[in-house]
MIDREN-29734 format. One record per residue (C-alpha): residue in three letters; x, y, z. Coordinates in nm, 3 decimals, padded with zeros to 5 digits. Layout:
N
{r "ala",{X,Y,Z}}
...
This chain:
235
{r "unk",{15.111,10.423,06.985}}
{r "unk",{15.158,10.422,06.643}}
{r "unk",{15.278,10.802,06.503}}
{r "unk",{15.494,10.862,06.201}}
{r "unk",{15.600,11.140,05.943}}
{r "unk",{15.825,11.054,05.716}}
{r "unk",{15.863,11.447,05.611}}
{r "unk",{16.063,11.519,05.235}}
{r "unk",{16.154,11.192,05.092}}
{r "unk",{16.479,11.272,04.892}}
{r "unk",{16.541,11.019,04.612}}
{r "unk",{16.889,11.110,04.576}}
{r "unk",{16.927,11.015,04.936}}
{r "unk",{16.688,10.738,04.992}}
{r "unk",{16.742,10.373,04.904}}
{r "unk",{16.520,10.161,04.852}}
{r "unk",{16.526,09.959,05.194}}
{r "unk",{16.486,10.321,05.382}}
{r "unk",{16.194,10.454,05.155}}
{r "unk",{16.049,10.063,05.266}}
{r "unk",{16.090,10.151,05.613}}
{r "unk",{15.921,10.445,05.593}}
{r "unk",{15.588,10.322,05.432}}
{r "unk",{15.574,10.067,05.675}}
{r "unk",{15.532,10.347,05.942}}
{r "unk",{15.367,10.563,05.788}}
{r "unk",{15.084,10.268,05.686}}
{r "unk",{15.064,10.212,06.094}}
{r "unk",{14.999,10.546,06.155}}
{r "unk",{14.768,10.600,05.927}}
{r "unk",{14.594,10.301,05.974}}
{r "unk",{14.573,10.318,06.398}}
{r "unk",{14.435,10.696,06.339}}
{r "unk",{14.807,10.796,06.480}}
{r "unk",{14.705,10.660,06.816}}
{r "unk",{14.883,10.767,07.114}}
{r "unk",{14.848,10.937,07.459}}
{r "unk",{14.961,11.238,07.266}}
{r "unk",{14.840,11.472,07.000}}
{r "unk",{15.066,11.402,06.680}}
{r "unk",{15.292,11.657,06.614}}
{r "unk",{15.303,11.691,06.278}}
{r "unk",{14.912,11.703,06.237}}
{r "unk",{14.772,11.961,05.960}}
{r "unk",{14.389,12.072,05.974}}
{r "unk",{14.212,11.809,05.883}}
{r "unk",{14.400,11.557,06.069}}
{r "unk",{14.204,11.276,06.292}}
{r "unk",{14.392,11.160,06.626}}
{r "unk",{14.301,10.867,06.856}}
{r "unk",{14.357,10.943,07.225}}
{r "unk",{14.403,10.672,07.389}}
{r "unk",{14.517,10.854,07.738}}
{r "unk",{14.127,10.703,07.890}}
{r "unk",{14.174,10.340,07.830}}
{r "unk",{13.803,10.291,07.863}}
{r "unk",{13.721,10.591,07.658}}
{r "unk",{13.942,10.626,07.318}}
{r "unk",{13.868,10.965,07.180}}
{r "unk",{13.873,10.996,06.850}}
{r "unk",{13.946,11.417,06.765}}
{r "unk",{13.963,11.629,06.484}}
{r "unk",{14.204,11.952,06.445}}
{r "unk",{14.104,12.269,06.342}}
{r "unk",{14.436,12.424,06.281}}
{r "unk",{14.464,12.474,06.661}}
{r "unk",{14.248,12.262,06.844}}
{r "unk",{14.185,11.909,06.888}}
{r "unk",{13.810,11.824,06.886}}
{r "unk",{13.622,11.537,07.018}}
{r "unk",{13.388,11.385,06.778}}
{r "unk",{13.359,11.041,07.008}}
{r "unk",{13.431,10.844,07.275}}
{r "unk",{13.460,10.474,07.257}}
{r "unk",{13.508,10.173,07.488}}
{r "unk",{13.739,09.923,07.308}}
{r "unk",{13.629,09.647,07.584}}
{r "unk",{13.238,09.681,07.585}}
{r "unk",{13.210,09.885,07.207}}
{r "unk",{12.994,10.156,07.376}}
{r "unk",{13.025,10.482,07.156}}
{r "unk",{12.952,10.786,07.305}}
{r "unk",{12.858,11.067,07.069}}
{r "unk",{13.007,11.425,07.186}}
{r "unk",{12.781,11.737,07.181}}
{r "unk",{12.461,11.493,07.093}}
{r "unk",{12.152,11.515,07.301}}
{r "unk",{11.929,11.271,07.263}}
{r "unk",{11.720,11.258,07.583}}
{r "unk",{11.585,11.031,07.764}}
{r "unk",{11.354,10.867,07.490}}
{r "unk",{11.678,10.820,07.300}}
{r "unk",{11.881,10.668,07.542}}
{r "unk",{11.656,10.439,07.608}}
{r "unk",{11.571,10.371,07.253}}
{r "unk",{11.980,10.319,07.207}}
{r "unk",{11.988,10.063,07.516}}
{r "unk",{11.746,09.840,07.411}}
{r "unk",{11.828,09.544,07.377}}
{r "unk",{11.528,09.371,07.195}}
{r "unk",{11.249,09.447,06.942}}
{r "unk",{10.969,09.496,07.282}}
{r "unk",{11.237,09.708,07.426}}
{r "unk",{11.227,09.944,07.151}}
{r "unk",{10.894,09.942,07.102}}
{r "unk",{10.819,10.066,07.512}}
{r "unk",{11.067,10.338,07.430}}
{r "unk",{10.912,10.468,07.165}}
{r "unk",{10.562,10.441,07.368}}
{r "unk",{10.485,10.202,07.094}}
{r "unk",{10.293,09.851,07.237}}
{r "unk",{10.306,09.623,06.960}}
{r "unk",{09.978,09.511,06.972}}
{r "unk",{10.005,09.303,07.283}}
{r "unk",{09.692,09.196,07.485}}
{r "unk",{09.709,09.374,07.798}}
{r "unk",{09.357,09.307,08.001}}
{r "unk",{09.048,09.102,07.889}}
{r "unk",{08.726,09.025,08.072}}
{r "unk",{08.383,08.888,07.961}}
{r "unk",{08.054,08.792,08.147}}
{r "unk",{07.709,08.877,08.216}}
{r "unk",{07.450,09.032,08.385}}
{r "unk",{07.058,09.196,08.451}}
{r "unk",{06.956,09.542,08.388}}
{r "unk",{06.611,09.595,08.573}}
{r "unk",{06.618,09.982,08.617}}
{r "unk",{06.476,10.238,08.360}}
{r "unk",{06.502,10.561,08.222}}
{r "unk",{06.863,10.520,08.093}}
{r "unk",{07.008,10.484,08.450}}
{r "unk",{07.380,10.278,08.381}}
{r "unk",{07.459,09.970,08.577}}
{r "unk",{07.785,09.855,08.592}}
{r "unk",{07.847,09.491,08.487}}
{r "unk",{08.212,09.440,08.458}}
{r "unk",{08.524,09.616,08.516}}
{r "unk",{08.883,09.607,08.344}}
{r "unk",{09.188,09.712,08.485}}
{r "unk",{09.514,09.735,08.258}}
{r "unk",{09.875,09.898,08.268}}
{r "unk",{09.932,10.062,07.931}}
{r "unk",{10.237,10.017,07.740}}
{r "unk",{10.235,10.280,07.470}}
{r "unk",{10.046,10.601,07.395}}
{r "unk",{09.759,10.449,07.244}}
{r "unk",{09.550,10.185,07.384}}
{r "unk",{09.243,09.993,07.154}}
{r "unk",{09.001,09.886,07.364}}
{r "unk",{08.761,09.667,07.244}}
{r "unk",{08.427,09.633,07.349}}
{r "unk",{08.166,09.349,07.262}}
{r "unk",{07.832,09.248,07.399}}
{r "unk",{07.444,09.132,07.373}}
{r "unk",{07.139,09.205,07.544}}
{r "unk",{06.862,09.021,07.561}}
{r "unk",{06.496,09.174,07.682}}
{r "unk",{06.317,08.928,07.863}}
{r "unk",{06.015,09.147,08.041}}
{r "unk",{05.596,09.171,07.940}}
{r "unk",{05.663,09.483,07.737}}
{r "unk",{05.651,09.439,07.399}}
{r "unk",{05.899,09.710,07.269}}
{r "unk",{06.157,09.823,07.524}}
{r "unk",{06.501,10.053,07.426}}
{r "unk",{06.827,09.955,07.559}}
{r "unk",{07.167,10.055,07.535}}
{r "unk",{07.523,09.948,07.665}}
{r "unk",{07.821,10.183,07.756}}
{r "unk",{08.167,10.184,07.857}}
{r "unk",{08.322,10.434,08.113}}
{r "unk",{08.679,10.555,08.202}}
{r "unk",{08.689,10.630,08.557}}
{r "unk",{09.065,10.712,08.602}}
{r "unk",{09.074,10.940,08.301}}
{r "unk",{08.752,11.139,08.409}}
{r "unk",{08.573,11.029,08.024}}
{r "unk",{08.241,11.029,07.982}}
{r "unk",{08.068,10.705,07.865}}
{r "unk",{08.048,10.611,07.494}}
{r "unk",{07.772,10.521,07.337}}
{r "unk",{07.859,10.120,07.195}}
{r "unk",{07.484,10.119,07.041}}
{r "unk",{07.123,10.235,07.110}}
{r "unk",{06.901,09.974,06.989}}
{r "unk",{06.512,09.872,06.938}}
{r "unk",{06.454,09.558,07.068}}
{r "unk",{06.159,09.302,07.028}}
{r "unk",{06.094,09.070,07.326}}
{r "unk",{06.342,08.801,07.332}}
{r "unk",{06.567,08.950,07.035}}
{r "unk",{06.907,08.959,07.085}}
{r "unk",{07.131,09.258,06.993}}
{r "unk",{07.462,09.176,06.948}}
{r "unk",{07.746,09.515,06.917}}
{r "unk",{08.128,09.550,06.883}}
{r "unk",{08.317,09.874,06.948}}
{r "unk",{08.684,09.959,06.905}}
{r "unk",{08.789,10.257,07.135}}
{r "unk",{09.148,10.456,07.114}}
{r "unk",{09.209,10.546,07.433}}
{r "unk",{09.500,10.791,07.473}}
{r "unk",{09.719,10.653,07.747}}
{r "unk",{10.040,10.746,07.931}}
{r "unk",{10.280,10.428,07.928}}
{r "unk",{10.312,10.229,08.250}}
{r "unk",{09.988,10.390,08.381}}
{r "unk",{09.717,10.236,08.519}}
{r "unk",{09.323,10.275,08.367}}
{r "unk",{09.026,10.099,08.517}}
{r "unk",{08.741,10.074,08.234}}
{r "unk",{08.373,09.983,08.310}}
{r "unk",{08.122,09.818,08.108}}
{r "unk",{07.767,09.981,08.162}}
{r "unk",{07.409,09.852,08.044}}
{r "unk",{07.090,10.121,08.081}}
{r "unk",{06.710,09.986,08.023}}
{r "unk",{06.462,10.257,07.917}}
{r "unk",{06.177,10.096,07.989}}
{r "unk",{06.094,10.086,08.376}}
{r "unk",{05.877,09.766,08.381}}
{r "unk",{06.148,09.597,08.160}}
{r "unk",{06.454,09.332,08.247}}
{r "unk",{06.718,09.254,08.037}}
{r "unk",{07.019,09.011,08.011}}
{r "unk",{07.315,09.132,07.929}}
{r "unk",{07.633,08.969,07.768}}
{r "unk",{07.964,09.161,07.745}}
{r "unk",{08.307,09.158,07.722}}
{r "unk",{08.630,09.413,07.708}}
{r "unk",{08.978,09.350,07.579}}
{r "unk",{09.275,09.636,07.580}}
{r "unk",{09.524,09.609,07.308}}
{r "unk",{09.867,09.849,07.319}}
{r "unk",{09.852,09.978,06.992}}
């Protein structure tokens, strides 16, 4: 406790050592906040006071003329400050209890750019009239609010007609999407036609989303080889 008021000084009646001794208190007063389990008694509008009556929760208060205020709380052993009246929810506390740069960055739904699912491989599209066949599937956990997804691939026509149409598509099953379109392309026997797509795909973070990768022939009496792959990026 450290609480002083050295009222009047008098210099008719105050020598030098007494005028020294009151300095000296009034400096630890004003420099502990005039700390105590008790409001100071002298305190004018204005004033600041330290409570220290919660040892694990110093409140530091203003008065008003008649009341003492809380502006905040603080731990002296851990350093926690709790702000009174402040509402922050629970994006903010989280955001104020993180303890690293990727804990931050999941509270503010933000991924960072971090690989989260990948998968590449191949396969044969024999059916026509735009019907989709599914050639690979991706399964990823988002991390933020936005997710890239990045879509690559080939296809290769290998039948007896000379001139066939073929496409490749991605679907979002969990979501309820509709495919997109990656490319719709002419294609010569034997020609490859390479594509690359990038995707935002509005997530919810710590949610799960299962992507497929689809390939459609036009031609009925075609085949085709197809070459893809699908990476998801929190963004």
């Amino acid at each position: 406790m450290a609480q002083y008021f050295h009222g009047v000084i008098d210099p008719e009646n105050t020598d030098g050592t007494e005028l020294a001794d009151m300095l000296s208190l009034t400096a630890a007063a004003i420099l502990s906040t005039h700390s105590g389990t008790s409001a100071p008694t002298y305190a004018v509008a204005g004033a600041l006071w330290l409570d220290t009556t919660t040892s694990t929760a110093w409140a530091m208060k203003l008065f008003d003329g008649s009341d003492w205020n809380t502006i905040y709380t603080i731990n002296p052993a851990t350093g926690t400050v709790s702000i009174a009246g402040l509402t922050v929810g629970a994006v903010g506390n989280s955001l104020m209890a993180a303890a690293t740069r990727a804990d931050a960055l999941a509270a503010l739904g933000i991924g960072g750019g971090e690989l989260l699912a990948g998968v590449s491989g191949s396969g044969s599209v024999t059916t026509g009239n735009w019907i989709d066949e599914v050639i690979q599937t991706m399964t990823f956990t988002a991390k933020g609010y936005v997710t890239l997804l990045t879509v690559h691939g080939a296809m290769r026509h290998t039948g007896s007609a000379v001139l066939s149409q073929l496409r490749t598509r991605f679907y979002i099953p969990t979501t309820g999407q509709q495919p997109q379109n990656a490319t719709a392309g002419q294609l010569d026997q034997h020609i490859y036609a390479p594509y690359a797509m990038i995707f935002p795909l509005g997530t919810t973070p710590g949610a799960t989303y299962t992507v497929q990768q689809l390939f459609s022939n036009l031609n009925q009496n075609s085949f085709a080889t197809c070459y893809g792959a699908m990476y998801a990026h929190a963004f």
